[in-house]
C-alpha positions as CSV (number, residue, x, y, z in Angstrom):
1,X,11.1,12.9,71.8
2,X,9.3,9.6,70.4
3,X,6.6,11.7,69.5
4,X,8.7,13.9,67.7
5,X,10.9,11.6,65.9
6,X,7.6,9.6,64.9
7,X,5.8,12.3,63.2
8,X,9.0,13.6,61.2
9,X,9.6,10.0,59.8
10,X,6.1,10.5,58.8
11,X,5.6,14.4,57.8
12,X,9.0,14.4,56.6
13,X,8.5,12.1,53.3
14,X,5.0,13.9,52.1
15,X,6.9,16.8,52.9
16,X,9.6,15.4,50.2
17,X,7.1,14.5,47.7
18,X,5.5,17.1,48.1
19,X,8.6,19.7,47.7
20,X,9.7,17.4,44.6
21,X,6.5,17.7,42.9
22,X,6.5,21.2,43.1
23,X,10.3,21.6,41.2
24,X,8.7,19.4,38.2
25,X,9.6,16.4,38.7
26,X,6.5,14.8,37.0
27,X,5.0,18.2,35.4
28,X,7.9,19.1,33.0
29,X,8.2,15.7,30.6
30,X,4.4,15.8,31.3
31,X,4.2,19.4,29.2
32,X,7.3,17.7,27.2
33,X,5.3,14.5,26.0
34,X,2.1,17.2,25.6
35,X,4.8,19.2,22.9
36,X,6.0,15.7,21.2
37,X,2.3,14.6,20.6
38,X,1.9,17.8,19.8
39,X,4.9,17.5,17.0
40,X,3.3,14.1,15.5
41,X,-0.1,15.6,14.7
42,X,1.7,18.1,12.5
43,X,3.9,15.7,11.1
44,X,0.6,13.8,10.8
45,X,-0.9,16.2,9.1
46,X,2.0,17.2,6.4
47,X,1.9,13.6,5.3
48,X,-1.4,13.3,4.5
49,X,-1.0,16.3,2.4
50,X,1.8,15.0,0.6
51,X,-0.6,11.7,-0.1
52,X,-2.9,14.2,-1.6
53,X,-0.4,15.7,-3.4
54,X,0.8,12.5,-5.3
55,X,-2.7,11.7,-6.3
56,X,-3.5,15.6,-7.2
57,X,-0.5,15.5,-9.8
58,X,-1.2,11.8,-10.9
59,X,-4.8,13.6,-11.8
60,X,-3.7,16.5,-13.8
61,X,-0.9,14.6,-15.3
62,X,-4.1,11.3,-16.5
63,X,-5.6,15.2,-18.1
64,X,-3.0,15.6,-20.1
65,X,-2.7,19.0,-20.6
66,X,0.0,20.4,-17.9
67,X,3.4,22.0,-18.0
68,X,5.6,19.2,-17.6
69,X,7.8,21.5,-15.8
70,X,5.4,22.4,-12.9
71,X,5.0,18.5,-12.8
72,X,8.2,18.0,-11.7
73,X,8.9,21.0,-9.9
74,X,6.0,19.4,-7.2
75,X,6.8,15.8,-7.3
76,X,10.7,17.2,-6.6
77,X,9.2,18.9,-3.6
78,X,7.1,16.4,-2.4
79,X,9.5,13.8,-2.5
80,X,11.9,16.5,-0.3
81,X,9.6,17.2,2.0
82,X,8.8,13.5,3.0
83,X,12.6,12.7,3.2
84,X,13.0,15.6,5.5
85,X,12.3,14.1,9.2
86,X,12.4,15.6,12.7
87,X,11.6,13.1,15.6
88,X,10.9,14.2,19.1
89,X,13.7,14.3,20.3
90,X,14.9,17.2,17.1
91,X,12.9,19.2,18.4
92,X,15.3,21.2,20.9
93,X,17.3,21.8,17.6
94,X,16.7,24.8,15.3
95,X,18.6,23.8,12.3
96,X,16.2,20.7,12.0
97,X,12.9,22.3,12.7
98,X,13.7,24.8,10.1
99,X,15.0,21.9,7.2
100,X,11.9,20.4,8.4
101,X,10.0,23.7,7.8
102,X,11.8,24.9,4.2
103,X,11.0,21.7,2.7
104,X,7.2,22.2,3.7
105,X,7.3,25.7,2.0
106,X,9.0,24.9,-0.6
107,X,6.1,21.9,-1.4
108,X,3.5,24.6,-0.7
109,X,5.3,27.1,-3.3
110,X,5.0,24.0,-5.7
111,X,1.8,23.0,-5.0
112,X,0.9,27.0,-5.5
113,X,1.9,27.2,-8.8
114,X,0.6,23.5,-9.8
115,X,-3.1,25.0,-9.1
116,X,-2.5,28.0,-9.9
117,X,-1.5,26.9,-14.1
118,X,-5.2,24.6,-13.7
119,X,-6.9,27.9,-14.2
120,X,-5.6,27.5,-18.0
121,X,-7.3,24.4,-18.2
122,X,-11.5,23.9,-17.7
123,X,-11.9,20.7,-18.1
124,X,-9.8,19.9,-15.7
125,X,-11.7,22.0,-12.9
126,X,-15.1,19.8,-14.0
127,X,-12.7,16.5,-13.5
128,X,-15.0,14.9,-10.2
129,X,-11.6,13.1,-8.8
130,X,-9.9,16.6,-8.8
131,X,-12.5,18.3,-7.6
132,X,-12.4,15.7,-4.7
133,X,-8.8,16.2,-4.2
134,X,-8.9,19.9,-4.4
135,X,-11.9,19.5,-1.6
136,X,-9.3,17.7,0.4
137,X,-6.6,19.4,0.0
138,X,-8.2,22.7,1.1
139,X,-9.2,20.5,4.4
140,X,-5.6,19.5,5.0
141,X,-4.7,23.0,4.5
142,X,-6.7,23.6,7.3
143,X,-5.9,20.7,9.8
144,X,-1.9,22.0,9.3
145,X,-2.9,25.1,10.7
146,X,-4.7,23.9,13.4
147,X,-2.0,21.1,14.4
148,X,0.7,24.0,13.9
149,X,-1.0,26.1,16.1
150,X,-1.4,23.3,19.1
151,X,2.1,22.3,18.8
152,X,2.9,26.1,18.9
153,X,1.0,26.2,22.0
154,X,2.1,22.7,23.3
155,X,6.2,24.1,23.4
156,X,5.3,27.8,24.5
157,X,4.1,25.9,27.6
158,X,6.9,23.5,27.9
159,X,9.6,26.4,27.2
160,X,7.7,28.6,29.7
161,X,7.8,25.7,32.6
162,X,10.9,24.6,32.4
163,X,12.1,28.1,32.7
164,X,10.0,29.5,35.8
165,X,10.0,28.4,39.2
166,X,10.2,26.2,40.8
167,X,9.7,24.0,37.8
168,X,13.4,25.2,36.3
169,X,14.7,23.3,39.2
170,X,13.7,19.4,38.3
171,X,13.9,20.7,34.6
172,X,17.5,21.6,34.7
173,X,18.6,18.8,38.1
174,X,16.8,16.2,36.9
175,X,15.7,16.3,33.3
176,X,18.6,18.5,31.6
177,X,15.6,20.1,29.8
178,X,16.6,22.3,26.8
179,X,13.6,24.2,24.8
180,X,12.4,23.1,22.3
181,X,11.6,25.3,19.1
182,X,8.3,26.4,17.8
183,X,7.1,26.1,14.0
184,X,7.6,29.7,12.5
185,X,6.8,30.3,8.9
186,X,9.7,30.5,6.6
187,X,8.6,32.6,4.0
188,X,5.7,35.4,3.5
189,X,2.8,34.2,3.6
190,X,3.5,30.8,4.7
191,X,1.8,30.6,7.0
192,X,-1.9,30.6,5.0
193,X,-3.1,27.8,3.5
194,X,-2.7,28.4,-0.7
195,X,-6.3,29.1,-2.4
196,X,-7.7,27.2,-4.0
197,X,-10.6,28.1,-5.6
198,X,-11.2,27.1,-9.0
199,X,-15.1,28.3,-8.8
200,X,-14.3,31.3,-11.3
């Protein structure tokens, strides 16, 4: 009986640990974390765009010859879409992510028609500091995709282990996980980076 009692008191704790970290106690705000970092790389990434942005319009604007409207049409946008925040912990709530998301489109409408109207305008397109921006901007364009995709990823893999077993266990005892929403383009379209291309 010694014998017995001995090896439960030590079997019966790994057992335990062992039973806990199967129900997600450490795996589920590991994938949640993994989703948050996830979050900041886009938000990292919108913000250098709207950097870009300023000094895109501050360069066409030193040209001199650009619609005033269009102007302030994209500096309206910009200034919306760096106002608009979500933080990680938003990021269970819909309504946010997609305020978060309509203020992006509506900058990338903006910024659309602001290069779209340089077309009218050639010097402009030989200008080496817009040709630099442009340059960067089409980068950005790129790295927003790329960080929208990975956070995509990051919460389809939180959502989907905090709602299978035996995960959904610690994630609804012990964390009181909720899912958490993906980025989904708002409008058509939205979700390719605007061209660009001022070559012809």
């Amino acid at each position: 009986m010694t014998l017995l009692r001995r090896f439960s008191t030590v079997l019966l704790p790994i057992f335990g640990a062992l039973a806990l970290s199967a129900c997600g106690v450490n795996s589920v705000p590991t994938a949640e974390e993994e989703a948050k970092a996830k979050w900041a790389d886009v938000q990292a990434q919108y913000q250098r765009r709207a950097n870009l942005v300023g000094n895109l319009v501050a360069t066409v604007k030193a040209a001199g010859k650009q619609e005033q409207d269009t102007l302030v049409r994209v500096t309206e946008a910009r200034a919306k879409a760096t106002s608009v925040q979500v933080n990680a912990d938003d990021l269970s709530d819909p309504a946010k992510v997609a305020q978060f998301q309509a203020a992006q489109a509506q900058l990338s409408q903006g910024l659309g028609r602001l290069l779209a109207s340089v077309e009218a305008y050639p010097d402009l397109k030989t200008n080496e500091n817009f040709l630099q921006l442009q340059s960067q901007l089409e980068g950005t364009e790129n790295r927003i995709a790329v960080a929208i995709r990975d956070y995509n990823g990051a919460v389809q893999a939180y959502n989907t282990r905090i709602r299978t077993f035996p995960d959904a266990i610690g994630a609804k005892l012990i964390h009181g996980a909720k899912p958490m929403t993906p980025f989904e383009a708002t409008t058509p379209g939205a979700e390719e980076a605007p061209k660009v291309d001022f070559g012809a």
